[in-house]
Each structure stands twice: as structure tokens, then as C-alpha cells.
N, C-alpha and C positions, 0 to 999 in steps of 0.2 A: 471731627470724630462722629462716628455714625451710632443712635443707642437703639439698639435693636429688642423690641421688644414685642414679641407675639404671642398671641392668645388666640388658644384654642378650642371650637366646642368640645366637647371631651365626645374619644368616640365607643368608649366603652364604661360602664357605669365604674363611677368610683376613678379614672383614670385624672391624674391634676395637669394644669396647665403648663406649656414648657413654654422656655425662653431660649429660641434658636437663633441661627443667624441665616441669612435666605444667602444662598445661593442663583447664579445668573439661570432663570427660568425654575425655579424652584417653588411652586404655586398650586395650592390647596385648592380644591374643588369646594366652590359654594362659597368662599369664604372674600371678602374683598381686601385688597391690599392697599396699603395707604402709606405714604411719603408726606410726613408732614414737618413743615420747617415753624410752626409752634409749635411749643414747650409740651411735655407730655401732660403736664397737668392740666392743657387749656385743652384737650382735644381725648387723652385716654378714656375720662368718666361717658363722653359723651359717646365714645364707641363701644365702651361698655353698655348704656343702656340701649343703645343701637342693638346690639347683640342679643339682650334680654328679650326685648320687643317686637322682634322681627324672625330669632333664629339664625339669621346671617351672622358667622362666625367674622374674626377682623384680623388680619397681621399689621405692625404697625412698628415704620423704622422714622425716626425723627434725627432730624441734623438740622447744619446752617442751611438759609436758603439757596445760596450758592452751590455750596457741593450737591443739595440733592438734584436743583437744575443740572450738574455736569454730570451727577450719577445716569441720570436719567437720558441725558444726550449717550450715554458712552453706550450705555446697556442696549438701546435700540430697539427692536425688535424684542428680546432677551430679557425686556426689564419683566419683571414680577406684579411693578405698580399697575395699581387699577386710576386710583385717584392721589394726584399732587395739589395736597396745602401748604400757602406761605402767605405772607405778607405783604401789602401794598400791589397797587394796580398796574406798579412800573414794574416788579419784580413778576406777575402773574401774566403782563405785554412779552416779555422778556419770555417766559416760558411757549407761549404762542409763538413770537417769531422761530424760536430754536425747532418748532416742530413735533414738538412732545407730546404734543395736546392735542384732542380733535374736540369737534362742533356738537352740540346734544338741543338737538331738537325736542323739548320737556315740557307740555304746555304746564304743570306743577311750578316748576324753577320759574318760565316765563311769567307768570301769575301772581306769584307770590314774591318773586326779587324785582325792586323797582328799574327799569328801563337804562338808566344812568349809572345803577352799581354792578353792571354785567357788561361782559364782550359786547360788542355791538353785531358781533356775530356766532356769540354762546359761545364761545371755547372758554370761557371761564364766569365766573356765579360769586361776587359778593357772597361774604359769609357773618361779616359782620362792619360795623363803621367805626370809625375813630376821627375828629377833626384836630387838625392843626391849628392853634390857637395862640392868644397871646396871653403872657400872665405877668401881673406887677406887682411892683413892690408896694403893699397898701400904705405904707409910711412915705413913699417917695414919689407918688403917682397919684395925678387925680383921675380917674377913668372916664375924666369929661375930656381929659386930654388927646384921649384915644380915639382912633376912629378907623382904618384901613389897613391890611400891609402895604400897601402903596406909599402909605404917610411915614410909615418906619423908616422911609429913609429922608425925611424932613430933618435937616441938619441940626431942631434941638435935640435930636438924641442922640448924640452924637458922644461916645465913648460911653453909652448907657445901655447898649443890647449883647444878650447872651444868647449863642445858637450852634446847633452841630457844624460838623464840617461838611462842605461841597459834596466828600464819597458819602454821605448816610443819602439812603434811597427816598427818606420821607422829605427833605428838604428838597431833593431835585425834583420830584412829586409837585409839590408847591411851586415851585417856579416853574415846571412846566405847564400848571395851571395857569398861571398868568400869562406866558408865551399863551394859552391859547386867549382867554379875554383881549392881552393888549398888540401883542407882535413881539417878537422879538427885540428887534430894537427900543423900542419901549422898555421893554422888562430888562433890559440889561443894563441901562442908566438906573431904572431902579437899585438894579442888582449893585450898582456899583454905590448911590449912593446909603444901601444897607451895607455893604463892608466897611464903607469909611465911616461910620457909627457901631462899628463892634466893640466892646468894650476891652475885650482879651480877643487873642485869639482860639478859634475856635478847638473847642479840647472834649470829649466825654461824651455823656448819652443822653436824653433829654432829663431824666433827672439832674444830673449835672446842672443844668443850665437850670432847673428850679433852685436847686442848693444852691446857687452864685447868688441868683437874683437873692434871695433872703437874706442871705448873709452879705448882703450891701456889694458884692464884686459887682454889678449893673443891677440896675431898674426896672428891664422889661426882657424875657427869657419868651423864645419861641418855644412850643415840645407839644406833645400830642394828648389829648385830655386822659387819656388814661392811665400816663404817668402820674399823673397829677390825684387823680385817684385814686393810688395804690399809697399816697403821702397821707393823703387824708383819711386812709380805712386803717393805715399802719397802727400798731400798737405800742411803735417804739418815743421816744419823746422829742427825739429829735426831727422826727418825721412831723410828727403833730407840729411843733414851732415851725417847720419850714412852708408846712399847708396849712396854718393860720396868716402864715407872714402874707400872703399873697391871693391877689385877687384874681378872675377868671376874666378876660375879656372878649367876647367873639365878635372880631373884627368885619366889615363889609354890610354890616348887615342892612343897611342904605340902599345895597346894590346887589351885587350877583350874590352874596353872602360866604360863609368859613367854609374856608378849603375841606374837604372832606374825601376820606380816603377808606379803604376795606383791607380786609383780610380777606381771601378768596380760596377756590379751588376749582379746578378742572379736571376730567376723565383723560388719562394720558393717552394717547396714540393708538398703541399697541394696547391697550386693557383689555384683558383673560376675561371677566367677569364686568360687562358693562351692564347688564342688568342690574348686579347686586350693587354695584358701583354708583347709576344712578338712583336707586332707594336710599342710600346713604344718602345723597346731595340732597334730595328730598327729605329726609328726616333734619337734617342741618338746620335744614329753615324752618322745621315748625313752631310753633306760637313755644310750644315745654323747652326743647334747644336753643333758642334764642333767647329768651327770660332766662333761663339760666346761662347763659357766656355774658350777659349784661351783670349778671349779678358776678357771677365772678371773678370778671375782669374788667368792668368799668368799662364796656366795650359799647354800641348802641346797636340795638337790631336791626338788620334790613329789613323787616317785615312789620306792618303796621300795627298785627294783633300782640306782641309781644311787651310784654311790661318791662319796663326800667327800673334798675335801683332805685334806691333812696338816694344815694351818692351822686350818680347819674339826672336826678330830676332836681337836687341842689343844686345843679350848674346853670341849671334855669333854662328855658325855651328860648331856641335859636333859629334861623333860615340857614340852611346849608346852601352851598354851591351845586347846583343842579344838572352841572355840566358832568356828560357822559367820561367813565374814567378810564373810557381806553384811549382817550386824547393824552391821559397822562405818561403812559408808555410811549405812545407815537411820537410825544414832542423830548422825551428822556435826553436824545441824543443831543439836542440842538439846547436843551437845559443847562448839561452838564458842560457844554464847549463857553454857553455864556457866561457861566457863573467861574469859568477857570481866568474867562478873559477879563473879570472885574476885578479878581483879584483875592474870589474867596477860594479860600484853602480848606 
């Protein structure tokens, strides 16, 4: 389901904003159009103060990642979009191969997003970071014990780990990191001997897998930190018990260091409005946009000048994996065939 939600400069005093539905080629002058597969709440304020600050008016349709990729294949030419937001580096690869997206030569974007969380040939811009990490049970774990994902699949954990399933895109993200570090063949003996220390099979969303570990169904939950943040800002009590139960662990950090992944966006193809298109991408990344999506979502800036939560600098200073994340999309394919052959589900 598509939630259609556009705002308009008013074009006559006193006239309020409407909420229409676009039509194929149906696009406002001046104004940039936006497809975003985040939640209206991680992305409307910020298009709103976009709007305040600039004068550029915004339309703004939000769905799953998927559909809006297939919206956006089917409409062609036709589409309305200026700019497509979604999630992870394999899903924003995926947008690139299908054709949707062109190249933005921005010495701004170039500048200020680091080298590693962008295309390697600009068809898409980090927007923000999240690592994939390991958390345990403080009662049943000593985090001396900890060390790698590579070590996860060291036979004492064995009926002790909680993790999505093979389809969620952030887990295939992650082993297609390792495909690149070790090879294929390598990561799939991994791969295999992480399934054969699953504790359940795999069921839910990364919170899921924090609520197991807490409540004793396994000891050590993969999920991405800013799930883990939304337990710990929660106001509810049961949230609080399940992000006191558990400790934070960022694995690697010896070596290449924690997998790390973005939210991103790209100027589609066919964009009406690539000027106004890229002042948005530009405004995304400044030092006020960034400080704020950290704060409220537990997210981490791709930009240096940008302050982090409180919540965010609780989790303590880490080494990220440095490796460029369009290798994450590239290696997707050959991800998802090893991880069917080991036998995760």
C-alpha cells in the first residue's frame, strides 16, 4: 500500500495544504518529488524544514521498498519521482542495476559522504549508518568470550543464536560482506556452521531476536543497533527489561571491524527537477539533518561534523568496516544462493 502524502507551497495567501494522489506524469513545478521507503516520520520533518529553508516545495509518497522499486521500473519515463529513499546498500545496488537511477557528479555530496558509504560511481549517497552487531545475554555471556562473526559459528554456540531469515536484506548485506573479506567458499562453511548453532528457527524482525535472547530462548541475537535503541529510549517496561538484559558487542574489531550498512538515496533516471532534487541530497547531509536523524532514530551520521545521541555514544566507540558498500549489492546474488545452500531458511 502506497501513503500518499503531498504538501504544497500554498500558491495563494491563505490557501491550506492538500493531500492528493499523483497521477502517471502528474508534477509540480519547482517542487521535488520524493519516493521514500522510510517511514513518514524518519523523513516528513525533515522535508518539511527543507521546505521552510530553501522555498522548494516537496511531494512525498512512501511505501515498501519493493513496490516503490517496481513502481518506479513500471512508470519509466512517466514517473513523477525526482529522488528515491530506501534502505540498505543491497536494496539502493538493486535500484541501480534496474536502471532507475542516474550518476550526480556533486563536488558537496562527494565532500561531505565518506568514499565507502556511496556508489562507487555516485548513482546513490549514504544517508545515514547503522551496524550490524552482536548482543548478549549479560547473565549467560561473558563478552571475553566474544570475538568475531566468523567465531559464531565456533561449535560452543551451538543451539545459542537468534537471527532473521536468509530473505531479510540486512543479513544478506552481512554475508555478502564477508564473501567479499574471505571468498565465497570460505563464507559458506561459515555460513553453514552459523545455522547449525541456531537456536530456533529463524522467525521475526530484529527485535524479535533481542526479545529471544532476553527472555533466555538463546544467548546471543544478531540485529542492527538501532533496534536496540528504540528498547533502550522505549518508555514501556517491558522494553526497558529486555535493553537492561543485554549487552552490546561490536565484533571484528582486531581486524577489518562491524559490518556497517546505510540508508541511502539516489536522483531517479528520468527526474523533472534535478536541480531542486539535488539541494535536497545536499541539505540531507548537513551537520542540523544528520544530528537530528541520530537523535531520532538511533541512526549514525555519515558526516563527521554531526553530533550523536546520548543513546548512540552509550554504545561506546567502535571501528567500522571500511569496505566500500557497493560491493554489498554486487556480491547479493552469490549471498543469497550460499546462504540457501547451507541451509539457512
Amino acid at each position: 500500500m502506497y501513503r500518499n502524502l503531498i504538501r504544497r507551497k500554498p500558491l495563494l495567501a491563505g490557501l491550506v495544504c492538500l493531500s492528493l494522489v499523483f497521477s502517471h506524469g502528474a508534477v509540480w513545478a519547482e517542487d521535488v518529488n520524493v519516493y521514500s521507503a522510510r517511514k513518514e516520520a524518519l523523513i516528513l520533518p525533515l522535508l518539511q524544514r527543507f521546505e521552510d529553508q530553501t522555498g522548494i516545495g516537496f511531494n512525498l509518497i512512501t511505501a515498501k521498498a519493493d513496490a516503490l522499486l517496481k513502481r518506479l521500473e513500471s512508470e519509466g519515463r512517466s514517473t513523477p519521482a525526482d529522488i528515491f529513499i530506501t534502505t540498505d546498500a543491497g536494496r539502493l545496488q538493486r535500484a541501480k542495476d534496474a536502471g532507475v537511477l542516474q550518476p550526480i557528479d556533486n563536488p558537496t555530496l562527494a565532500a561531505r559522504i565518506p568514499e565507502n558509504l556511496r556508489d562507487k560511481e555516485n548513482y546513490w549517497f549514504g544517508l545515514s549508518q547503522r551496524a550490524r552487531v552482536i548482543f548478549y545475554a549479560k547473565d549467560r555471556v561473558d563478552p571475553a568470550e566474544l570475538s568475531t562473526y566468523e567465531a559464531l559459528a565456533d561449535a560452543k554456540w551451538k543451539q545459542r543464536i537468534c537471527i532473521r531469515s536468509s530473505g531479510n536484506i540486512y543479513n544478506q548485506s552481512l554475508v555478502a560482506s564477508m564473501i567479499e573479506a574471505h571468498g565465497v567458499e570460505p563464507t559458506e562453511a561459515w555460513a553453514q556452521g552459523l545455522v547449525a548453532n541456531f537456536a530456533r528457527k529463524p522467525a521475526g524482525g530484529d527485535t524479535d531476536q533481542l526479545r529471544a535472547a532476553a527472555a533466555g530462548l538463546c544467548d546471543i541475537a544478531i540485529a542492527n543497533t538501532y533496534y536496540f535503541g528504540r528498547l533502550v529510549n522505549s518508555a514501556k517496561d517491558d522494553d526497558q527489561k529486555v535493553a537492561t538484559g543485554l549487552g552490546l558487542f561490536w565484533p571484528n574489531q582486531a581486524g577489518r571491524g562491524a559490518h556497517i550498512n546505510v540508508s541511502g538515496a539516489g536522483m531517479t533516471k528520468y527526474a523533472s527537477h534535478p536541480a531542486e532534487a539535488e539541494r535536497l541530497l545536499e541539505f540531507l547531509v548537513n551537520a542540523e539533518s544528520q544530528t537530528w536523524y541520530a537523535e531520532v532514530n538511533n541512526e549514525y551520521p555519515v558526516v563527521n561534523d554531526a553530533k550523536i545521541s546520548a543513546t548512540l555514544a552509550s554504545f561506546g566507540e567502535f571501528k567500522g568496516d571500511g569496505l566500500n558498500l557497493t560491493h554489498l549489492g554486487e556480491n547479493n546474488r552469490s549471498a543469497v544462493q550460499l546462504m540457501d545452500r547451507a541451509g539457512w531458511r
